[in-house]
C-alpha positions as CSV (number, residue, x, y, z in Angstrom):
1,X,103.2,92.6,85.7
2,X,103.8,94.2,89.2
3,X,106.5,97.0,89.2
4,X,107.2,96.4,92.8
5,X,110.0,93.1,93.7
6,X,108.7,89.9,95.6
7,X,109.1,90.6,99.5
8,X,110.7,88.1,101.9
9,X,109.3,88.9,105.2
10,X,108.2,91.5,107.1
11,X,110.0,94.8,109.1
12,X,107.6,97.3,111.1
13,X,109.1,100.0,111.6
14,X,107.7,101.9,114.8
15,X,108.8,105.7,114.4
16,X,109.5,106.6,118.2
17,X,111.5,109.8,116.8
18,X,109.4,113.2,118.8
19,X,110.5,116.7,119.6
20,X,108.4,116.9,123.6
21,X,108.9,115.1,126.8
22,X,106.0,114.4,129.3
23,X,106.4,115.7,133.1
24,X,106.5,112.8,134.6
25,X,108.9,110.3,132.0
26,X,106.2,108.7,130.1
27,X,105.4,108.0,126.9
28,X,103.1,111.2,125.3
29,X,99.6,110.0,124.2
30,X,100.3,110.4,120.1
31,X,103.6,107.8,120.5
32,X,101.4,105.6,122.7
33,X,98.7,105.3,119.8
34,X,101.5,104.7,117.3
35,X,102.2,101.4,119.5
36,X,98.7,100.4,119.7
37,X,98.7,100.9,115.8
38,X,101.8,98.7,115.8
39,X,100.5,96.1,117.9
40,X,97.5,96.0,115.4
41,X,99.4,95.6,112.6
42,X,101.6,93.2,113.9
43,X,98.6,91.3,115.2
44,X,97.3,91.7,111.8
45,X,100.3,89.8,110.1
46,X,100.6,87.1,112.3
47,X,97.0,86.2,111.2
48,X,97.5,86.6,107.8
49,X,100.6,86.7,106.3
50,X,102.3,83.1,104.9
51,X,105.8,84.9,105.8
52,X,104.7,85.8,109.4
53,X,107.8,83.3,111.1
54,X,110.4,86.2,109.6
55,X,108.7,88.9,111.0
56,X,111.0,91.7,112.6
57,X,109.6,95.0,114.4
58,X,112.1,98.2,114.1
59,X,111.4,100.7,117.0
60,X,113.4,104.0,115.8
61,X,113.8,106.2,118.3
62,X,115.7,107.7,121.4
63,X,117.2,104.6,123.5
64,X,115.2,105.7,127.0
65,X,111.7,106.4,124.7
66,X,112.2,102.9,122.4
67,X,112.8,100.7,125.5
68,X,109.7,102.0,126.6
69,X,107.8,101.3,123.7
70,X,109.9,97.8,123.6
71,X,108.1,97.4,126.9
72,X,104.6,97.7,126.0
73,X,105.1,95.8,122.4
74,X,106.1,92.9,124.6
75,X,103.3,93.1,126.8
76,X,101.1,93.3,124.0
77,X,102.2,90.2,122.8
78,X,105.7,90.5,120.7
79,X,107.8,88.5,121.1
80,X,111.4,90.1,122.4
81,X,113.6,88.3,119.9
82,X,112.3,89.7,117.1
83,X,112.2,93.4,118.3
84,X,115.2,95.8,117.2
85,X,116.2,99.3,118.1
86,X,117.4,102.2,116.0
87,X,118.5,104.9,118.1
88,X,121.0,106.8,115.5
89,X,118.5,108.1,113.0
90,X,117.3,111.8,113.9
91,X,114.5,111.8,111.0
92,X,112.3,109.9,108.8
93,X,115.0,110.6,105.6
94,X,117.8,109.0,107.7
95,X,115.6,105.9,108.7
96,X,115.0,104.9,105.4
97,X,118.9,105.6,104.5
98,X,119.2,102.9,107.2
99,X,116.9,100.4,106.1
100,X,117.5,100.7,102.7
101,X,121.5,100.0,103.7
102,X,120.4,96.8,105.9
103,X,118.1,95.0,102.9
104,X,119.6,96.8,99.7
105,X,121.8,93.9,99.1
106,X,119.0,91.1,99.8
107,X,117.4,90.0,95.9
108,X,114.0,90.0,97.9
109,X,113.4,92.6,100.7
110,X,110.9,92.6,103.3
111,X,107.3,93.9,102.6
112,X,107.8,97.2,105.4
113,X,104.9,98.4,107.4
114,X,105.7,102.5,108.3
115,X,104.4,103.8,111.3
116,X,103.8,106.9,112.7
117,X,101.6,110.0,113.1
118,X,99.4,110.8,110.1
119,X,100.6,113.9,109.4
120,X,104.0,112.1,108.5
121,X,102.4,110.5,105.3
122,X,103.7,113.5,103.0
123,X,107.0,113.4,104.5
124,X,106.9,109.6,104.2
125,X,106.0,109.8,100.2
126,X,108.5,111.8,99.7
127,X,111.3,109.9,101.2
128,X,109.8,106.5,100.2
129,X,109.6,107.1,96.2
130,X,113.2,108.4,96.0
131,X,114.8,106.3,97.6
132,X,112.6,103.0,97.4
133,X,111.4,103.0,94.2
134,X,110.3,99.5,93.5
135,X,110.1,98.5,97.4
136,X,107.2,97.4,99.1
137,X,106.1,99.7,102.1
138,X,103.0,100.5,103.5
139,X,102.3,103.5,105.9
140,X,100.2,103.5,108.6
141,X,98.9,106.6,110.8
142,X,98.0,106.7,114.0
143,X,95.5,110.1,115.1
144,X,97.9,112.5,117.0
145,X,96.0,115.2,118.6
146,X,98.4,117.7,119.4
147,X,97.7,121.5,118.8
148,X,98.8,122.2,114.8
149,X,101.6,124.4,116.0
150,X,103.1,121.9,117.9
151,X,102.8,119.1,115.0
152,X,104.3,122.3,112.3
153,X,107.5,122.5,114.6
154,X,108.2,119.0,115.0
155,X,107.0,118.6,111.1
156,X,110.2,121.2,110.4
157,X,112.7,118.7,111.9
158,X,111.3,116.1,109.0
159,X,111.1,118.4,106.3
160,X,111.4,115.9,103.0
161,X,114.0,116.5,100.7
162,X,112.0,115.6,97.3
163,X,114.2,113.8,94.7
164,X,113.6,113.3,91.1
165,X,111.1,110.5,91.7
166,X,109.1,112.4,93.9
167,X,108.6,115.3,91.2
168,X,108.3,112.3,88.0
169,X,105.3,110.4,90.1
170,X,103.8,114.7,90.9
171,X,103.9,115.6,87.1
172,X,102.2,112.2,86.2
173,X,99.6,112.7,88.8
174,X,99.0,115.6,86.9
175,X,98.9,114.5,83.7
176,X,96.1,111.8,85.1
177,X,94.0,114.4,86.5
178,X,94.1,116.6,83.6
179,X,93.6,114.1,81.0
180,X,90.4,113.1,83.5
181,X,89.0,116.6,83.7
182,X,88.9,116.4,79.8
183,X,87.0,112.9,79.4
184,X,85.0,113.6,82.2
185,X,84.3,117.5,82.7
186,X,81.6,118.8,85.3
């Protein structure tokens, strides 16, 4: 039996959320490749998924940077209706406190489709398995190739803060591989 609830659509969420500003008012390259990465996925639904008619995409970010990305999601094909913007979470932790507040109360919540940078996916596990234990959410990363010191500082404005979960699902990870290393040893 599955651990994880029966979804009812679908919610991408499009992390916008970056520390650096281009010269000239643009979008930088590493948010641009998390929209092609969205319009993939989204592309990927609508080809697959029976649920695909209550499909909503989530752009969290600042209002002048997600009406930018609004733009180039509905000129790769998304339709407008269904696109929503987040502009009051400052971090991953406090986009899933609002998402879990908008579908908390719903018996069935969406199947949710994370994207953003790949170096976001430990941040990301962190959040996601204390505060959305049995929800279904997939992450995506999209290559950012930024120098490493930039990515560290705007890593230190996302720094997880690991619950319980996070440290139950680390401890049996461990117990896995250490049971492994004694069936199986080199």
């Amino acid at each position: 039996m599955s651990e994880y609830r029966f979804t009812d659509g679908n919610l991408l969420v499009l992390y916008a959320i970056h520390k650096g500003r281009s010269a000239d008012g643009s979008l930088p390259d590493y948010i641009k490749e998390r929209v092609k990465l969205g319009l993939e996925t989204h592309n990927t639904i609508m080809k697959s998924r029976p649920d695909k008619h209550k499909t909503m995409v989530m752009i969290v970010g600042d209002q002048d940077v997600a009406e930018q990305v609004k733009k180039m999601l509905v000129e790769g094909g998304v339709k407008q209706e269904i696109i929503a913007i987040d502009s009051d979470p400052q971090n991953m932790a406090r986009t899933f406190d609002r998402i879990y507040d908008l579908f908390s109360s719903k018996p069935n919540p969406p199947f949710i489709y994370f994207i953003g940078s790949v170096w976001l996916h430990d941040i990301f596990s962190a959040t996601v398995v204390s505060k959305m234990k049995d929800w279904r959410v997939q992450f995506y990363g999209a290559l950012d190739h930024r120098p490493v010191a930039e990515v560290d500082a705007e890593r230190a404005l996302d720094a997880p803060k690991k619950g319980k979960e996070y440290y139950k699902q680390k401890m049996k990870n461990k117990a896995v591989d250490t049971l492994l290393n004694i069936i199986f040893p080199d």
